[in-house]
C-alpha positions in Angstrom: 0.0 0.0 0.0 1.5 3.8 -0.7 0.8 5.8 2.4 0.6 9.3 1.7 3.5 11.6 1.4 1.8 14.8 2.5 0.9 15.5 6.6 -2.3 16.4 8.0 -2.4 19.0 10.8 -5.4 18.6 12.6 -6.1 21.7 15.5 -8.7 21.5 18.4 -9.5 25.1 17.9 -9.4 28.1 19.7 -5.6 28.4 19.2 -3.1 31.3 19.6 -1.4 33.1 16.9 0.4 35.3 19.2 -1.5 38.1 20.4 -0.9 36.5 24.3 3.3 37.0 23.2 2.6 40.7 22.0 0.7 41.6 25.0 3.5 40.1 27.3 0.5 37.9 29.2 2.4 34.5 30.6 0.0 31.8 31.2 1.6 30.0 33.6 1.5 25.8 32.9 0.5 26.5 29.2 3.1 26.2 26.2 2.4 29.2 24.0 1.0 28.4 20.3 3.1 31.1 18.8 6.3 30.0 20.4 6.0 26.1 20.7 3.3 25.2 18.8 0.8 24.2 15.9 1.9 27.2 13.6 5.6 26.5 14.1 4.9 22.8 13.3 3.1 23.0 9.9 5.8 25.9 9.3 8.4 23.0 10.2 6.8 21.2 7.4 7.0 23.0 4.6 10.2 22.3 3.4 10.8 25.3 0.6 13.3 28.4 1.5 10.4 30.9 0.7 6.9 29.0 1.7 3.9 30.1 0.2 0.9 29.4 2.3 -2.7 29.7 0.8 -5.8 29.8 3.4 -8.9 28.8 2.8 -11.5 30.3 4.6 -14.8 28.9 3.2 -16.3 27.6 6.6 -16.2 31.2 8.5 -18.8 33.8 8.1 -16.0 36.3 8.5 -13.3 35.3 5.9 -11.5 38.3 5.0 -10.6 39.2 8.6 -9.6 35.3 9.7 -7.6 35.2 6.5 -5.6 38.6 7.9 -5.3 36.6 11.3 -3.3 34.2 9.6 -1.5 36.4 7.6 -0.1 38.2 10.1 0.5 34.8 12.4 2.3 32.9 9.5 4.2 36.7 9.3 5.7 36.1 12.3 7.6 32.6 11.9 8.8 33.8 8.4 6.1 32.8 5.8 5.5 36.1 4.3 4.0 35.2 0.8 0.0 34.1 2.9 -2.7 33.8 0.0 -6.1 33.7 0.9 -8.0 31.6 -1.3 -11.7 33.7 -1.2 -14.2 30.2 -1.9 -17.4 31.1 -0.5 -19.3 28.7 -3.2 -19.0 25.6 -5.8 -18.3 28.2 -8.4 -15.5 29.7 -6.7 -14.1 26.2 -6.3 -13.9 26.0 -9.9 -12.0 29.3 -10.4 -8.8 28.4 -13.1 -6.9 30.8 -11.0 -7.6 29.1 -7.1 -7.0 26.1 -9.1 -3.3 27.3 -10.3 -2.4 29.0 -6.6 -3.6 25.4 -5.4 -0.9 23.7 -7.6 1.6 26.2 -7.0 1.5 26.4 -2.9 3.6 24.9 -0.7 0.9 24.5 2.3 -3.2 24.7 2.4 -4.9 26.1 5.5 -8.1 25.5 6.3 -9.9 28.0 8.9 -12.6 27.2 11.4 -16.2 28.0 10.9 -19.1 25.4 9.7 -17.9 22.1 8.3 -20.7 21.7 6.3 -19.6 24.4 4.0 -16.8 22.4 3.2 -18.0 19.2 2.2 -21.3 20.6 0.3 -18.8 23.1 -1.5 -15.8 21.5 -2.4 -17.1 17.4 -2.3 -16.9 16.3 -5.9 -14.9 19.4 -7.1 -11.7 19.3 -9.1 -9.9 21.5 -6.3 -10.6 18.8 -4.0 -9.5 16.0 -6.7 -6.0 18.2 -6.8 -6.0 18.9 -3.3 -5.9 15.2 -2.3 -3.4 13.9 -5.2 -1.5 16.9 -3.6 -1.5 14.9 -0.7 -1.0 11.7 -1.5 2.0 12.2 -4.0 3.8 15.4 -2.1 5.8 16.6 0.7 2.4 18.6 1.4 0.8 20.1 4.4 -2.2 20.4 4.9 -3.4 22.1 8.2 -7.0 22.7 9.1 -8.3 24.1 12.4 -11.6 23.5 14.5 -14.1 22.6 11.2 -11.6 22.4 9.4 -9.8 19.6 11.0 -13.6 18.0 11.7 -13.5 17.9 7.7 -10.5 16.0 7.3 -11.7 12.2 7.7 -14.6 10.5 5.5 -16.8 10.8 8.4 -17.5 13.4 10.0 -19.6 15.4 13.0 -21.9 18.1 11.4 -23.8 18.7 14.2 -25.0 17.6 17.9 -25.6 19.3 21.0 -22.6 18.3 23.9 -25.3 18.2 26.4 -28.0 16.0 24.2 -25.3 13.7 22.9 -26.2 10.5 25.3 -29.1 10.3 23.5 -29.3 8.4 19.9 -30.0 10.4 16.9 -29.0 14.0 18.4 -25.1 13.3 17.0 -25.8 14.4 13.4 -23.1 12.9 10.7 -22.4 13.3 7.1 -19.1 12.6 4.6 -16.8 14.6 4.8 -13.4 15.7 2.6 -12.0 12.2 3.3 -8.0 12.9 3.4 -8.7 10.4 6.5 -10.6 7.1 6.2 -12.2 5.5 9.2 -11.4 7.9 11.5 -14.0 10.7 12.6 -12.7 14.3 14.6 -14.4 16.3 17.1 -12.7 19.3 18.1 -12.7 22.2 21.2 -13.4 18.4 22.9 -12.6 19.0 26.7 -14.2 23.0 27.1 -17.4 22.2 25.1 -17.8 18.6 26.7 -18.0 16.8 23.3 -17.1 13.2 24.8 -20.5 11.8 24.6 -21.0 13.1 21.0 -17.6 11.9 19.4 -18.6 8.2 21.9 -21.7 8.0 20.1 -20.6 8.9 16.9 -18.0 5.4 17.3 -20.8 3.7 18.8 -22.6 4.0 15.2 -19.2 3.0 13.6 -17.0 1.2 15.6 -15.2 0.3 13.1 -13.9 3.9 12.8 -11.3 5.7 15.4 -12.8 8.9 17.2 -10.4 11.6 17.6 -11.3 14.7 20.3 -8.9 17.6 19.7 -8.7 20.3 22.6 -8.3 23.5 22.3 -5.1 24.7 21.3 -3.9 21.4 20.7 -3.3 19.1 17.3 -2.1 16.0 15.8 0.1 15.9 13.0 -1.1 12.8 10.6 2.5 11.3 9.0 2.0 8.7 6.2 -1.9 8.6 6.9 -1.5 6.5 9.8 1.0 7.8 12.6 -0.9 10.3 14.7 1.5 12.4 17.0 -0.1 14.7 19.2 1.3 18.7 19.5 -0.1 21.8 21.3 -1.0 22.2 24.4 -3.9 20.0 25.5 -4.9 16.5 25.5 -5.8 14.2 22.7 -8.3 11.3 23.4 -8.6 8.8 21.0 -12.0 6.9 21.3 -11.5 2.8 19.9 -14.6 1.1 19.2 -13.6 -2.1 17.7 -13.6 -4.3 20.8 -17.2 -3.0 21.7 -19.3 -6.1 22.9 -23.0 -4.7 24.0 -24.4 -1.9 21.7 -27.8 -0.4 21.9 -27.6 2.0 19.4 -29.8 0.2 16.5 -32.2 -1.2 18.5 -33.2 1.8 20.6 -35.7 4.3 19.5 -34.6 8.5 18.7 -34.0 10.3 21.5 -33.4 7.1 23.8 -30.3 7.2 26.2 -27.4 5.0 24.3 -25.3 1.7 26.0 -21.8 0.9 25.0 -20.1 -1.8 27.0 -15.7 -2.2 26.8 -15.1 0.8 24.6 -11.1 2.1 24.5 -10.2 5.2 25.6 -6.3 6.5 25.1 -5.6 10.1 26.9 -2.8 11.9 25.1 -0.5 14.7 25.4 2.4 16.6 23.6 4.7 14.7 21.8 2.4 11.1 22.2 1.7 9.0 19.1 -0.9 6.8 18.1 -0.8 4.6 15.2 -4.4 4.7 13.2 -3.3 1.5 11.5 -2.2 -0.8 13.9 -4.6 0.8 16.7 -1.4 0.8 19.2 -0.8 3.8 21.3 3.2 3.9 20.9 4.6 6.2 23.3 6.1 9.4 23.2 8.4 10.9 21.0 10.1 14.4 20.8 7.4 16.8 19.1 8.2 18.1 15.8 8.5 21.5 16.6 10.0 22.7 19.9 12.0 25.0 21.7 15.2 26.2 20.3 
């Protein structure tokens, strides 16, 4: 099998691009995103003297000021040549010039917002064909925050209430950009209380790995299989496959679910997890660190 040659970076949400390190606040027991973290990694991975970044900012309602946020962010560690590819619908997806800035960047970004916007704009597009042969035959990076990184994996959460989640049907889930397969990501996992609605979401498909992202926190995806957690948070990876008693099909809407001997993992910076073997594999210096 040829594993892909690109990395995924996949972001909780909610994370830092410095304005903490201008202000001179110190947050004391929590690495700083600008100085240790997710933006210094996918930086770390773009292996070109003069990187040029293009971010995509289809799932926010507020694109042109997140794509300045990221501007100025990137700015800071070096990457001053920050596109911002404007695709607000299926027509802009088929633009002949995003198409060519897609071919000739050196890292995609995707911004947080609504996660449905990216599947129902880009699924079946040729920018998402590109984008994913991108991928698979390149040294490419491709990060995605918050919706963005929900949109990574075939299957993903579109919607359901944190505090509704026990019950069956209120997890709502759809297909999603599919750089992933079997795995499905929830992100700002431990402040919004998203464990029961990533849980059920395995529950329906054990077969798949749940991945809850906190805030500020990522996982870098190497050959599309070995998961190595960065940031500042945890990373819990939910493992359905040696579930024995399962309500979930037999109960009716809106009924509490049962899942008996599902796997939990807890981890933190520098951890990795291999998707394929479904081994948690100890912990390994993290990509990007201090000098």
């Amino acid at each position: 099998m040829d594993y892909p040659k690109g990395h995924l970076i996949a972001i909780g949400g909610a994370e830092d691009k410095g304005t903490d390190l201008e202000k001179g606040i110190v947050q004391r027991n929590r690495l700083n995103f600008f100085e240790l973290g997710i933006l210094k990694n996918i930086v770390s991975l773009i292996h070109h003297p003069q990187p040029h970044v293009e971010v995509i900012t289809t799932a926010s309602t507020i694109p042109d000021e997140v794509a300045e946020n990221y501007k100025d962010a990137f700015s800071k560690l070096g990457c001053n040549n920050v596109g911002h590819l404007r695709i607000r619908n299926r027509e802009d997806a088929s633009n002949p010039e995003y198409l060519e800035r897609l071919k000739a960047c050196n890292c995609i970004m995707f911004s947080g917002g609504n996660q449905l916007r990216l599947s129902s704009i880009f699924g079946g597009t040729k920018f998402l064909e590109v984008l994913k042969d991108r991928y698979q035959n390149e040294d490419f990076p491709i990060g995605g925050t918050s919706a963005g990184a929900m949109a990574m994996s075939n299957t993903m959460i579109y919607e359901g209430s944190a505090a509704l989640a026990h019950l069956k049907g209120e997890v709502k889930i759809t297909t999603g950009l599919g750089f992933l397969q079997d795995v499905i990501i929830d992100t700002h996992f431990d402040k919004r209380g998203r464990f029961n609605r990533l849980a059920q979401a395995v529950a329906a498909q054990p077969g798949a790995i749940g991945i809850g992202l906190g805030e500020d926190t990522g996982v870098v995806v190497s050959e599309g299989h070995s998961l190595q957690a960065i940031g500042s948070g945890s990373v819990v990876i939910i493992d359905g496959r040696n579930i024995e008693y399962n309500n979930i099909a037999d109960i009716k809407f809106g009924a509490p679910i049962s899942v008996e001997n599902i796997i939990v993992h807890i981890m933190s910076k520098g951890d990795i997890y291999n998707l394929k073997t479904r081994q948690y594999e100890g912990s390994e210096i993290v990509i990007s660190d201090e000098d």
